[in-house]
C-alpha beads as a LAMMPS data file, in Angstrom:
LAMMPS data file: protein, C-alpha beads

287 atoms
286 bonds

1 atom types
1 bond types

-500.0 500.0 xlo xhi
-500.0 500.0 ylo yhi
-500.0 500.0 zlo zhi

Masses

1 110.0

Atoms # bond

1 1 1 421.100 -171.331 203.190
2 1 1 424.044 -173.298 204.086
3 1 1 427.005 -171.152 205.815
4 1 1 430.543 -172.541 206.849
5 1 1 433.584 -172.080 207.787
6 1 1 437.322 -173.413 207.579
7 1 1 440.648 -172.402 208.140
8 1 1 441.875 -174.409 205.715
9 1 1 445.890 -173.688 206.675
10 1 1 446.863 -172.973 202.629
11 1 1 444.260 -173.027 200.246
12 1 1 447.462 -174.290 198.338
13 1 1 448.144 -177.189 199.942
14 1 1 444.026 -178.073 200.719
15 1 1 443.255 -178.012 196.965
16 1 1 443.049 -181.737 196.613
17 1 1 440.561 -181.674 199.657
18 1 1 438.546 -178.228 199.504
19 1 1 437.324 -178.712 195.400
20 1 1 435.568 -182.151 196.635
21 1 1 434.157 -181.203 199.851
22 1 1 432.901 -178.199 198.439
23 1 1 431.163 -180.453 195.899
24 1 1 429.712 -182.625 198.361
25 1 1 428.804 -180.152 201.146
26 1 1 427.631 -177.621 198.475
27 1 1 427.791 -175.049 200.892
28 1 1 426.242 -171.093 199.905
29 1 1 428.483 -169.239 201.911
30 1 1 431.938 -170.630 203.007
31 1 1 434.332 -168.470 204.998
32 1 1 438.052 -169.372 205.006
33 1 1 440.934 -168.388 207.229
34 1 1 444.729 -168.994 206.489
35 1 1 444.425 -168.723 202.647
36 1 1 448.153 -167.629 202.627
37 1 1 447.688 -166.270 199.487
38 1 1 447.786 -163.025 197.438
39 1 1 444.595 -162.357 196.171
40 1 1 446.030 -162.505 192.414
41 1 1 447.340 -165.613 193.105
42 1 1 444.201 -167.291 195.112
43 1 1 442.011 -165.937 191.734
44 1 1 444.563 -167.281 189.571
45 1 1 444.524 -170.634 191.760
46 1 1 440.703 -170.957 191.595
47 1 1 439.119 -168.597 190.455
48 1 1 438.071 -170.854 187.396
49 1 1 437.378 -174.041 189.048
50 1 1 434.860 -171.448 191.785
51 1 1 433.404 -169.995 188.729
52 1 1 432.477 -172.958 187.807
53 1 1 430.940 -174.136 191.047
54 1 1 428.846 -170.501 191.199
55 1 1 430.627 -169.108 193.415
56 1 1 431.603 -165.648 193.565
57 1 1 434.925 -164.657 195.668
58 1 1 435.727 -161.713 198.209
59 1 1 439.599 -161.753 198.820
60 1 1 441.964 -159.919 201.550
61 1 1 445.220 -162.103 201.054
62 1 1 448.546 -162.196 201.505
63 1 1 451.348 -163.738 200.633
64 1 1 452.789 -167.152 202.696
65 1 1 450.725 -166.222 205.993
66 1 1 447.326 -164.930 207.224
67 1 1 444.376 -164.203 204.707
68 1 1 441.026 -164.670 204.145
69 1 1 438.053 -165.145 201.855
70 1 1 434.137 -165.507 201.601
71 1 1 432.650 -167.581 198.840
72 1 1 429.174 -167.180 197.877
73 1 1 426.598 -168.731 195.651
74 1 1 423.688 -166.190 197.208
75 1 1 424.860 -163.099 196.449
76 1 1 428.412 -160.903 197.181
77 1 1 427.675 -157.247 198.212
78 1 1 429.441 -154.284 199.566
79 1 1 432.599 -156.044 200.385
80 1 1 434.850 -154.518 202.820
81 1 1 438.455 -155.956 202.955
82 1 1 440.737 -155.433 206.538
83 1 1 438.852 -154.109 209.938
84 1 1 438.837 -150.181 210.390
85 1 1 440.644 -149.170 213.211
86 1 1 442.258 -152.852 213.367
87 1 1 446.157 -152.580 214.856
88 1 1 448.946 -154.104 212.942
89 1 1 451.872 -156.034 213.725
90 1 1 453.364 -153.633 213.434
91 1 1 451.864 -153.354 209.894
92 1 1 448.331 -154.443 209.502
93 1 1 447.671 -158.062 208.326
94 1 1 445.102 -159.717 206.406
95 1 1 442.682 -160.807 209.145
96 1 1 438.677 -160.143 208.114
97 1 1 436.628 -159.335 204.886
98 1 1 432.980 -158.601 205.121
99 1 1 430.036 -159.150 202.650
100 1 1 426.519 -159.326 201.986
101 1 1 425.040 -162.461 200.901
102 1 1 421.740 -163.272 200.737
103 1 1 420.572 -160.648 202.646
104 1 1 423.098 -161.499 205.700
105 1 1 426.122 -159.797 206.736
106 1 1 429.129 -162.153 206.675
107 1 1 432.209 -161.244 208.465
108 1 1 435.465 -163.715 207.839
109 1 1 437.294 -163.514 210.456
110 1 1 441.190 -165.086 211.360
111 1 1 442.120 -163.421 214.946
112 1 1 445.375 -163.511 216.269
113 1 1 446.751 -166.230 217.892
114 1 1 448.289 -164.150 220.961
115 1 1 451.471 -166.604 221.447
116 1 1 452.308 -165.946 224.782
117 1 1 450.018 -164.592 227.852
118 1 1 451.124 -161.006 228.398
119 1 1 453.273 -160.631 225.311
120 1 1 453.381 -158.264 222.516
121 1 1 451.330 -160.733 220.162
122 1 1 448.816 -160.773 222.828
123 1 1 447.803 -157.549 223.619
124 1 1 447.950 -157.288 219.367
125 1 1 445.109 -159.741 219.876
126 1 1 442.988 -157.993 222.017
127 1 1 443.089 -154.652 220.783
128 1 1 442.312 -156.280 216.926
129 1 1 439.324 -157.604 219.176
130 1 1 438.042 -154.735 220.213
131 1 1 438.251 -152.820 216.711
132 1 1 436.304 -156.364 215.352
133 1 1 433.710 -155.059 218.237
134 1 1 433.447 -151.764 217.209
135 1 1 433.043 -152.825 213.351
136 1 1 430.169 -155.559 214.066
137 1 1 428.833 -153.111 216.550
138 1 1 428.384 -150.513 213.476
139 1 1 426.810 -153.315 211.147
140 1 1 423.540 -154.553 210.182
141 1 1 421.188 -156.913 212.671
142 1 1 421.842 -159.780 210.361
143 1 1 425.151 -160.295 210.772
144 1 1 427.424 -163.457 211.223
145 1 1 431.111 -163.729 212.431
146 1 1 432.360 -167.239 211.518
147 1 1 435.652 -168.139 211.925
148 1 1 439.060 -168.812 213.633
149 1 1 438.475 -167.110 217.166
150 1 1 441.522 -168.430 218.458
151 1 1 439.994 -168.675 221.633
152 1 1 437.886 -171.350 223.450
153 1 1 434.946 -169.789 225.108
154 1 1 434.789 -172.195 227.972
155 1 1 436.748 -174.950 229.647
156 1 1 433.772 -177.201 228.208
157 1 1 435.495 -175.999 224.779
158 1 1 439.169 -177.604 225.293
159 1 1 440.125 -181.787 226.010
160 1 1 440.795 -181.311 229.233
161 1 1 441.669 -177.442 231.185
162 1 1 444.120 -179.045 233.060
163 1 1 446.438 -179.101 229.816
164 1 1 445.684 -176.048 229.017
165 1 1 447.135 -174.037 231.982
166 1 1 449.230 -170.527 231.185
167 1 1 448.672 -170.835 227.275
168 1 1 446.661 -168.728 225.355
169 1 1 442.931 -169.356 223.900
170 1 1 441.715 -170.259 227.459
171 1 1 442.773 -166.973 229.510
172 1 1 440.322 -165.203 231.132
173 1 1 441.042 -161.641 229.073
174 1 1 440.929 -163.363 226.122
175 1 1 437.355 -164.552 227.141
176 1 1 436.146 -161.247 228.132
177 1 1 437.016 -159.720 224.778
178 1 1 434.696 -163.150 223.500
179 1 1 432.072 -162.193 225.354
180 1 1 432.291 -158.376 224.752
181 1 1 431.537 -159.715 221.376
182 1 1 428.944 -162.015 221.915
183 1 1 427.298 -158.933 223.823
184 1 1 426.456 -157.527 221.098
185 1 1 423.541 -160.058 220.585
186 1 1 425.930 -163.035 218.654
187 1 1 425.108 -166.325 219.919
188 1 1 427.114 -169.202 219.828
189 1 1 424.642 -171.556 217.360
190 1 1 427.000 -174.901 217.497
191 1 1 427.136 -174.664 221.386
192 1 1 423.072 -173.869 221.614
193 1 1 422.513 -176.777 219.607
194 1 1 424.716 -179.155 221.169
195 1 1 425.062 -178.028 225.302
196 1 1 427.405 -180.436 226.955
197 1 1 428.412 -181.798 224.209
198 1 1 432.036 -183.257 223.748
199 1 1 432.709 -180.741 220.120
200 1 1 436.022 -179.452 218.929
201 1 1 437.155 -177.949 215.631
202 1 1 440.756 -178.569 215.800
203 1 1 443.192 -180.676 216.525
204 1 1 447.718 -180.153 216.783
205 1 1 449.541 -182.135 214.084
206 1 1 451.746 -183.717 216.240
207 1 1 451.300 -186.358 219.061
208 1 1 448.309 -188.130 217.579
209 1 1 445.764 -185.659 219.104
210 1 1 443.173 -185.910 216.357
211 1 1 442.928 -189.536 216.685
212 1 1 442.828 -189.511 220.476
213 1 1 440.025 -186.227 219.958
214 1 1 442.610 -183.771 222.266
215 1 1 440.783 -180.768 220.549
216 1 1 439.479 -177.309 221.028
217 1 1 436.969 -175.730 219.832
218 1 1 438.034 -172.315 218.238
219 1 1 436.211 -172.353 215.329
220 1 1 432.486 -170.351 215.922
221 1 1 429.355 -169.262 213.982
222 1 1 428.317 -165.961 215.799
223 1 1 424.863 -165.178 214.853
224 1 1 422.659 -161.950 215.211
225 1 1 419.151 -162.740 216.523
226 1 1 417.559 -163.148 213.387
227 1 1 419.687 -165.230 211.959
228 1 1 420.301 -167.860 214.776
229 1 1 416.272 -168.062 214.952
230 1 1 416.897 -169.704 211.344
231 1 1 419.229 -172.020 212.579
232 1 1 417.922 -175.993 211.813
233 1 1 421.480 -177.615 212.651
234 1 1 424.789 -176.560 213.338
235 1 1 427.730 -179.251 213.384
236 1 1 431.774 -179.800 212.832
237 1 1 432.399 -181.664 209.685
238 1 1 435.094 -183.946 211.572
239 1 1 435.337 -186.282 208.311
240 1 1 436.726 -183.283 206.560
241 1 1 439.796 -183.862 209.299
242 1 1 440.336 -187.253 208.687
243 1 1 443.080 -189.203 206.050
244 1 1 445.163 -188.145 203.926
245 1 1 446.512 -184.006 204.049
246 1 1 443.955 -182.162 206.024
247 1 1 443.670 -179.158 207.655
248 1 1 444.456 -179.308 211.284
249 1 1 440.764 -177.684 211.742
250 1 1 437.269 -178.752 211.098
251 1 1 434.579 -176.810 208.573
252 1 1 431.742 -175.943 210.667
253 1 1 428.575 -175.897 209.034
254 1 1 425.084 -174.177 209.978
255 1 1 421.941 -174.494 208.141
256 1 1 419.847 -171.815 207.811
257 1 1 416.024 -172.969 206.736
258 1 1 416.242 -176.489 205.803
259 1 1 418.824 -179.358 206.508
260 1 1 419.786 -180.871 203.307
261 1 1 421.605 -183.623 204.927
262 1 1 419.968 -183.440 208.251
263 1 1 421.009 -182.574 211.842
264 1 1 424.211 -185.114 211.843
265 1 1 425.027 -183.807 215.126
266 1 1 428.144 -182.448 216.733
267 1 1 430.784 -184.492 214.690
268 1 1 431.006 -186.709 211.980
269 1 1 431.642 -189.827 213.050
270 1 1 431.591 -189.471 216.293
271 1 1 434.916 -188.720 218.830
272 1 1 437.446 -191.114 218.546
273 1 1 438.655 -191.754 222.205
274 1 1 437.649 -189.263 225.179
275 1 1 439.944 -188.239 227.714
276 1 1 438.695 -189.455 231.041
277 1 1 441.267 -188.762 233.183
278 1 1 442.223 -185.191 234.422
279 1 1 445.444 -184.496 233.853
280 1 1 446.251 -187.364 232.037
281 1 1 447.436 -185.858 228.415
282 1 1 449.823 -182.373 227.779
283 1 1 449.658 -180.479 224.727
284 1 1 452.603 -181.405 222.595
285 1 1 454.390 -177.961 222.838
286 1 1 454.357 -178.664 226.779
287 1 1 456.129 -182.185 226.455

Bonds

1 1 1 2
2 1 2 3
3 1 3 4
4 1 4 5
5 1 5 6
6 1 6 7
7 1 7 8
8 1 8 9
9 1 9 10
10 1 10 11
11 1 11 12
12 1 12 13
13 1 13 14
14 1 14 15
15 1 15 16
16 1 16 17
17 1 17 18
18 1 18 19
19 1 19 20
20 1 20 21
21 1 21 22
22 1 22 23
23 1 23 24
24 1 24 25
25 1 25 26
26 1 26 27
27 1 27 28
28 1 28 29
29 1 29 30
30 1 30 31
31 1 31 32
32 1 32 33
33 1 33 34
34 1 34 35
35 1 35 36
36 1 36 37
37 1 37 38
38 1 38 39
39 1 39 40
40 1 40 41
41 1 41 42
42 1 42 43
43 1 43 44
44 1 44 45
45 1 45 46
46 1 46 47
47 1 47 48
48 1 48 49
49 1 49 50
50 1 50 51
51 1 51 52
52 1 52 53
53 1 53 54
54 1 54 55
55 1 55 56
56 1 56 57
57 1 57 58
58 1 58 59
59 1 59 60
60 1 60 61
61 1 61 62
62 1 62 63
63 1 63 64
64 1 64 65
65 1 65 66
66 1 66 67
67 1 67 68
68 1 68 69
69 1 69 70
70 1 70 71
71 1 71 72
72 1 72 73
73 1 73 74
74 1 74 75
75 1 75 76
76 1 76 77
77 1 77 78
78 1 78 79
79 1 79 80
80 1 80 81
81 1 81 82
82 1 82 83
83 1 83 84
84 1 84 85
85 1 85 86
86 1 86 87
87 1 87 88
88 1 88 89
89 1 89 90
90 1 90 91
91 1 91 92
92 1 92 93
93 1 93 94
94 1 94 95
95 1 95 96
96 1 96 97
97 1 97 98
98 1 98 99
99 1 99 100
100 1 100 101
101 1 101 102
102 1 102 103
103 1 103 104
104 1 104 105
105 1 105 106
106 1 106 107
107 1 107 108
108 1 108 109
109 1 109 110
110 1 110 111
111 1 111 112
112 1 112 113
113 1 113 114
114 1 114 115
115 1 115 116
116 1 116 117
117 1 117 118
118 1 118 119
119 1 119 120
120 1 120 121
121 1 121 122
122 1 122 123
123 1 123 124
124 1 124 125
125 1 125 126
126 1 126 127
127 1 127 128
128 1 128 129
129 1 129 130
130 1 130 131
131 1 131 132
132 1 132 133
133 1 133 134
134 1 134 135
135 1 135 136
136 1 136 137
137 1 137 138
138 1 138 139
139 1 139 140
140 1 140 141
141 1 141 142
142 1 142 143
143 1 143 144
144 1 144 145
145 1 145 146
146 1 146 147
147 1 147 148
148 1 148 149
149 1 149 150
150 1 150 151
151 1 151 152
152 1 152 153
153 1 153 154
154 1 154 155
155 1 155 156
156 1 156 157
157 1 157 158
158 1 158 159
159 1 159 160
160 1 160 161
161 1 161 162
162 1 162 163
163 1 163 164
164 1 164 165
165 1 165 166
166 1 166 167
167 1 167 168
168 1 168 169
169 1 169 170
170 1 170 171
171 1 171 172
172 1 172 173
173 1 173 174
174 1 174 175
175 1 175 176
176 1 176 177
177 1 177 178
178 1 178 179
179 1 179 180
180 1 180 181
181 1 181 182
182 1 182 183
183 1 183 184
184 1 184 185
185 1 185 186
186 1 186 187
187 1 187 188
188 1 188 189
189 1 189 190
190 1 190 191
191 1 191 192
192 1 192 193
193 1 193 194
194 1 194 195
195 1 195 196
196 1 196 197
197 1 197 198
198 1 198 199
199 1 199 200
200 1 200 201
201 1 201 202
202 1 202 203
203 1 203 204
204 1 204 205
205 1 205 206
206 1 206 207
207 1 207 208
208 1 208 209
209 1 209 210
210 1 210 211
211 1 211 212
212 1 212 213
213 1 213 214
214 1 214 215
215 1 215 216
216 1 216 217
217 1 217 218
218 1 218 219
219 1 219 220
220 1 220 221
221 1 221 222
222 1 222 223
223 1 223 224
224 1 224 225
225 1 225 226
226 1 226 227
227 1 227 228
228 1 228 229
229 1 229 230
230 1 230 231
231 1 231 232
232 1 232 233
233 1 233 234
234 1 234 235
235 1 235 236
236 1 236 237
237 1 237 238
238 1 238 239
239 1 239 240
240 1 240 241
241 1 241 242
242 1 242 243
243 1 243 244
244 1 244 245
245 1 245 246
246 1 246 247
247 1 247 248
248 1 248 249
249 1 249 250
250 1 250 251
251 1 251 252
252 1 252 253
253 1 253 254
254 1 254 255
255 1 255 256
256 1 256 257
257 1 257 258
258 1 258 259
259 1 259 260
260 1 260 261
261 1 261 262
262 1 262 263
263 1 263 264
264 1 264 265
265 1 265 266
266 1 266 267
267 1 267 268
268 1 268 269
269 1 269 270
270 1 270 271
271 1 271 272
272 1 272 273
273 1 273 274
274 1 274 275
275 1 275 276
276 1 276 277
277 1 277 278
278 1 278 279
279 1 279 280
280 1 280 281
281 1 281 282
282 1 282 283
283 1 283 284
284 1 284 285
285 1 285 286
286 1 286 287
């Protein structure tokens, strides 16, 4: 079984790119984040051209922000749209849908970004955290979160910490809730498989940062025991990133089994230009 994941930033505007990749990838379960869709209007949108593919669709949309989806070709069981006991802001948004598919529980998942340290939008993020805990925590062994974390598990996970200083993804509560997660048994299968390794899942717009690779890596696979025992290779589609109108994130893609097109390794191609030098680059909203 093939499982991915891709906040795709607008199904809308990635239709030119996520039709074809999902023809060459063929993933069986692909999670998305950032739909920014209705679901009437994501079905309406694709629901034909999916069909056709074999997939079947669980939806929690809505309209011009947020939303998310699983796609399956294995199965789509006891869906569950929103996170019980999630907080709003201040109403709630659409942030996670669950599902079974081939025998594994799939959790979509598009946390809050937080903003600012200490701000409204950030203690919004922690708290939906915790009520993700509690829901995973009341779920199946053979579970998987996969998706936009919005938060870098370790400096080893960001270009350079340096640039990173007193913005979110990177603080230290924002970690702990990570963990608390993690705790439950979820393990980290792209970082297991590649330790060290220079991997990131997204890259700003602006300043040139993909083709300089100033990335972090916010985009997980969390798997249960018996699922990450299944794992034969776990990688960032970079080429989905590259030319014309992409996302500003990465698929990630873990097989489960067999490797139909091998383990490719962290990225494909590789990074483009490493930061060596401490310090050396800012994040464009710092410059």
């Amino acid at each position: 079984m093939r499982i991915a994941t891709w906040n795709v930033n607008s199904v809308k505007q990635r239709m030119p790119r996520l039709l074809p990749w999902l023809d060459e990838r063929r993933p069986d379960v692909v999670c998305l984040q950032e739909t920014k869709l209705t679901d009437e209007a994501f079905a309406g949108l694709l629901g034909e051209q999916l069909r056709e593919r074999g997939y079947e669709a669980a939806l929690h949309g809505e309209a011009q922000w947020n939303g998310v989806a699983i796609l399956s070709r294995v199965g789509l069981e006891d869906v569950v749209a929103g996170l019980a006991g999630a907080p709003g802001f201040p109403h709630p948004e659409a942030r996670a849908v669950a599902a079974t598919c081939g025998g594994i529980r799939v959790v979509s998942v598009y946390v809050p970004n937080g903003r600012v340290p200490d701000s409204d939008h950030y203690r919004y993020k922690l708290d939906w955290l915790a009520a993700l805990r509690a829901s995973v925590a009341a779920g199946p062994e053979a579970t998987v979160v996969c998706g936009d974390l919005n938060i870098a598990p370790t400096d080893d996970d960001v270009f350079d910490p340096a640039a990173y200083v007193g913005q979110t993804h990177v603080t230290a509560p924002e970690r702990a809730a990570l963990a608390e997660l993690q705790a439950l048994g979820l393990r980290d299968v792209v970082r297991e498989r590649w330790p060290g390794e220079r991997v990131f899942t997204y890259w700003d717009y602006r300043a040139g940062m993909f083709h300089q690779d100033l990335g972090m890596r916010i985009d997980l696979i969390l798997a249960s025991a018996s699922v990450a025992e299944r794992v034969q290779a776990a990688w960032v589609d970079r080429k989905a990133r590259k030319g014309r109108g992409p996302s500003d994130h990465a698929p990630v893609i873990v097989d489960l089994d067999e490797t139909p097109d091998g383990d490719v390794g962290p990225v494909v191609p590789p990074p483009s230009r490493p930061v060596t030098t401490r310090g050396a680059k800012r994040l464009p909203q710092a410059s």
